[in-house]
C-alpha atoms as one frame of an Amber mdcrd trajectory, in Angstrom:
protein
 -15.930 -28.691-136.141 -18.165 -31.102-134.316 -16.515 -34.096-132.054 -17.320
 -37.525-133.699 -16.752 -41.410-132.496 -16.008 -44.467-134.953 -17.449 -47.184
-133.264 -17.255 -50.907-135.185 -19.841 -53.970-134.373 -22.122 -51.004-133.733
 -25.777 -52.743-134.963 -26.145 -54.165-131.776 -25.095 -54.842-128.401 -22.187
 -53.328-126.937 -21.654 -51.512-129.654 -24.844 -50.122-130.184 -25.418 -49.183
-126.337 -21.739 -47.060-126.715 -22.986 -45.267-130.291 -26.479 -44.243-127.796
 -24.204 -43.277-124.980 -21.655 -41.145-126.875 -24.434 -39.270-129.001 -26.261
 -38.554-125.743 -22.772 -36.184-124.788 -22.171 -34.417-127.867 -20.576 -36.893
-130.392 -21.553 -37.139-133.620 -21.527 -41.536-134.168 -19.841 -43.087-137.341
 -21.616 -46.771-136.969 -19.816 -49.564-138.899 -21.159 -52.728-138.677 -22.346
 -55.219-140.876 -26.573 -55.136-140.880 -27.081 -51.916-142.537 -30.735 -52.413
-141.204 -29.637 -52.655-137.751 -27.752 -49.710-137.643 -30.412 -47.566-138.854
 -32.212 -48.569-136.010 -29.094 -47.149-133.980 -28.532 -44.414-136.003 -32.075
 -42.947-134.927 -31.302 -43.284-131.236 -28.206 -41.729-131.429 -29.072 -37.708
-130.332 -26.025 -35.788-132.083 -26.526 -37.223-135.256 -25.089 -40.617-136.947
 -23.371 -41.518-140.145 -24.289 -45.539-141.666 -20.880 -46.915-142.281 -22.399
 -51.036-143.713 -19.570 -53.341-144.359 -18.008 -56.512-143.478 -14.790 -56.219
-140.871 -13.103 -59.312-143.382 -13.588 -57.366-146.602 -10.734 -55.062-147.101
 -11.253 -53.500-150.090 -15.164 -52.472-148.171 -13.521 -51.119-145.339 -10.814
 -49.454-146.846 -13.275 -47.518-148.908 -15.405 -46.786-145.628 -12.377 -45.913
-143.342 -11.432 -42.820-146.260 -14.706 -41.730-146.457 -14.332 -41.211-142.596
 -10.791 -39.710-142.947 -11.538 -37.376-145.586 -14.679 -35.456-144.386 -14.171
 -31.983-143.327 -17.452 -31.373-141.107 -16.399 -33.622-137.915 -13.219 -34.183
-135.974 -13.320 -37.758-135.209 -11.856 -37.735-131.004 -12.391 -41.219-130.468
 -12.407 -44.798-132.130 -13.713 -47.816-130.041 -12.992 -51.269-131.463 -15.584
 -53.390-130.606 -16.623 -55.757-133.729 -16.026 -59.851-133.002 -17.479 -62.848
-132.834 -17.446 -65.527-130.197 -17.162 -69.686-130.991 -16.857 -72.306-128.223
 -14.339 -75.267-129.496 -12.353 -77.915-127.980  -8.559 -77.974-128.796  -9.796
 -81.356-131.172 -12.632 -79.357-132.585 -10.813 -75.745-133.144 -10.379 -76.119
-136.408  -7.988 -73.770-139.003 -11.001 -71.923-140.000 -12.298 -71.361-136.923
  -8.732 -69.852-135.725  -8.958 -67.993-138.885 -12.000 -66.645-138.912 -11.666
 -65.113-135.128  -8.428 -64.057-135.850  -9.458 -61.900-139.071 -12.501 -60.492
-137.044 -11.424 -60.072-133.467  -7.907 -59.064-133.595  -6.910 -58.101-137.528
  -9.949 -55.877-137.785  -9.602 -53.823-135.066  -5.381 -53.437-135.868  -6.567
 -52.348-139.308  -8.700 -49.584-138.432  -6.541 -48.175-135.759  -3.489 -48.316
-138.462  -5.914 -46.198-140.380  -6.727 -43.660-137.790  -2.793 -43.391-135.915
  -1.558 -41.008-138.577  -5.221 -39.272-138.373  -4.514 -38.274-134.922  -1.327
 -37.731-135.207  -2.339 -34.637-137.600  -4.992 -33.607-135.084  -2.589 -33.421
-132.035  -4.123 -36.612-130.470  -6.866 -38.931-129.824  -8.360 -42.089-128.307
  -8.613 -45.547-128.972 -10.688 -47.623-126.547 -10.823 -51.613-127.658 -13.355
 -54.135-126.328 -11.544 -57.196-124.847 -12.661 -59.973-122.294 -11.699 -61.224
-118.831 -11.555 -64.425-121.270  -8.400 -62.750-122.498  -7.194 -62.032-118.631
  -8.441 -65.624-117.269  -9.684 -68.049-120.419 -12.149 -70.654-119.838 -12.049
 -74.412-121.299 -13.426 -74.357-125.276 -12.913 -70.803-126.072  -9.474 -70.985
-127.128  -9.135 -69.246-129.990 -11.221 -66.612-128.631  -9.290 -66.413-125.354
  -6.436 -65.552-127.282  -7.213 -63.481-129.797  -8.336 -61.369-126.762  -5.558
 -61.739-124.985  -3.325 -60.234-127.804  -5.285 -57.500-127.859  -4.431 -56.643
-124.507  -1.230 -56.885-125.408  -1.303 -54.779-128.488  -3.381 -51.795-126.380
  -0.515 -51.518-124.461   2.164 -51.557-127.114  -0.127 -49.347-128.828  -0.613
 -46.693-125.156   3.809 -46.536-125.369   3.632 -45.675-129.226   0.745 -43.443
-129.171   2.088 -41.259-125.751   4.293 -39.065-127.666   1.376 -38.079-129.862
  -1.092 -37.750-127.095  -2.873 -40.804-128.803  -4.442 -42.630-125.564  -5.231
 -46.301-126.515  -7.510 -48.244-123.432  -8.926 -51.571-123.125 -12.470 -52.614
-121.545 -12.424 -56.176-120.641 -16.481 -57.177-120.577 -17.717 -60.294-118.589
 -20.840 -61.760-119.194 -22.955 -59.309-120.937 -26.694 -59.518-122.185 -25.577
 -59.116-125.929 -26.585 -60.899-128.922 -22.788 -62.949-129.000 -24.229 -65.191
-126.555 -27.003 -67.908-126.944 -28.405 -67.802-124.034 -29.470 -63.767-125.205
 -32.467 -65.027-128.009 -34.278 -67.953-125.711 -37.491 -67.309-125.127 -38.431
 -65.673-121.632 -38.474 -68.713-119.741 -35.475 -70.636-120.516 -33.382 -67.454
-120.606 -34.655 -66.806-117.069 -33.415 -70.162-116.156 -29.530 -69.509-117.405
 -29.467 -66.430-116.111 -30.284 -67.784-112.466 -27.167 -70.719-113.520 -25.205
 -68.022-113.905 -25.264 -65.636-111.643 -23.470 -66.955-108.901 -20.338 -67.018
-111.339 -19.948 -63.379-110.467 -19.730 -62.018-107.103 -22.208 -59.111-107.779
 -25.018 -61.867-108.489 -25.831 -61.006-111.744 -24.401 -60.985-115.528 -24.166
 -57.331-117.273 -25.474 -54.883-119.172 -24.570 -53.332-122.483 -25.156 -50.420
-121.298 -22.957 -51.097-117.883 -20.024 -51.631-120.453 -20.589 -48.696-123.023
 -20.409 -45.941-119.876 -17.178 -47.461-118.912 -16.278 -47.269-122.703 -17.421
 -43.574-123.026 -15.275 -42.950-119.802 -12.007 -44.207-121.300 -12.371 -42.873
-124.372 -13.693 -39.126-123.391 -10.209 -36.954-123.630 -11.559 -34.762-120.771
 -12.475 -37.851-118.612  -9.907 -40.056-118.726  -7.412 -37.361-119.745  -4.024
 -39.034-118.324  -5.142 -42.567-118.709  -3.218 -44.703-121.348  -2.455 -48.783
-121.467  -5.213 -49.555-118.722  -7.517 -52.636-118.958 -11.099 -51.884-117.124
 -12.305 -55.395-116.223 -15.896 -54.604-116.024 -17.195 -57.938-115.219 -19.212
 -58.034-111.988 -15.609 -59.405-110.347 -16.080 -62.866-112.739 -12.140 -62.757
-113.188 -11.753 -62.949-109.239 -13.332 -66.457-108.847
């Protein structure tokens, strides 16, 4: 039975540089994500094969129906699920309004505790697995006007540990990568034309003490590493800050 990764927010970014990286070692890729296009586009980089999983995080009867379809096929042993679907707003405390807190809350936390509640009992059965979730350092050391998403990765911190004590009886290792500033399509700054993106790139760089801001790809080989169960084989409840050393300034 062929190894296989789940990997949500997968059409892009992140997600999409971790679905390239695990298919170039041997996984088959489930992609979920939302632009069915987009993950096409993925699907055909990805070298052990791929599986189109389109649906909206926020629309539970949609994922429901794709998480079964993943937990009922007989041809791959899904090894690994990575968490990495969200969204990013910037707010004041005045201007964070209920939907706003709603909205990240459903995507960035509730999403990612639904599909690993789908998958626990999963591994149990198979005598183990990982779970690697995509943070922030803004959930180890928040910023001003990103409050809601500060916390919502925050808890998940949290809840990747609580999950790492539950899961070590079952050989279930749950991990956390905490990006920095990443080149990803969740920041503005990622679509300006040449020019002006060259210019707030150069603003930020001196934020981190490695002079530059990240790669997707720089975040999806620490992913692969935490959630490979012959790499990172006695690793559980560890958060990888992967940031360039942001969180140390």
């Amino acid at each position: 039975m062929k190894k296989a990764v789940v990997i949500t927010g997968a059409s892009s970014g992140i997600g999409a540089a971790t679905a390239i990286e695990f298919g170039k070692n041997g996984y088959f890729t489930y992609l979920m994500g939302r632009n069915k296009e987009r993950l096409q586009g993925v699907a055909l980089k990805c070298r052990s094969g791929a599986s189109i999983m389109s649906c909206d995080m926020t629309d539970l009867p949609a994922l429901n129906k794709r998480l079964n379809e993943i937990l009922s096929t007989s041809i791959h042993r899904v090894e690994v699920l990575v968490n990495n679907a969200g969204i990013f707003d910037v707010h004041t405390t005045e201007t964070g309004t209920d939907e706003i807190w709603q909205k990240e809350f459903e995507v960035n936390l509730m999403g990612s505790v639904r599909v690993a509640r789908a998958f626990f009992p999963y591994f149990k059965q198979h005598g183990g697995g990982s779970i690697v979730n995509v943070s922030s350092t803004l959930g180890m050391k928040p910023s001003a006007n990103t409050g809601a998403y500060s916390a919502m990765k925050a808890a998940m911190i949290n809840w990747t540990q609580s999950m790492a004590l539950e899961g070590g009886p079952f050989n279930i290792r749950v991990n956390c990568v905490a990006p920095g500033i990443v080149d990803t399509p969740i920041h503005g700054f990622h679509s300006l034309e040449e020019s002006k993106k060259g210019e707030a790139l150069e603003k930020m760089k001196d934020l981190q003490p490695l002079g530059r801001i990240g790669t997707p790809q720089e975040i999806a080989r620490s992913i692969y590493f935490l959630g490979d169960n012959e790499l990172s084989s006695w690793t559980t409840g560890a958060v990888l800050a992967v940031d360039g050393g942001i969180n140390l300034k």
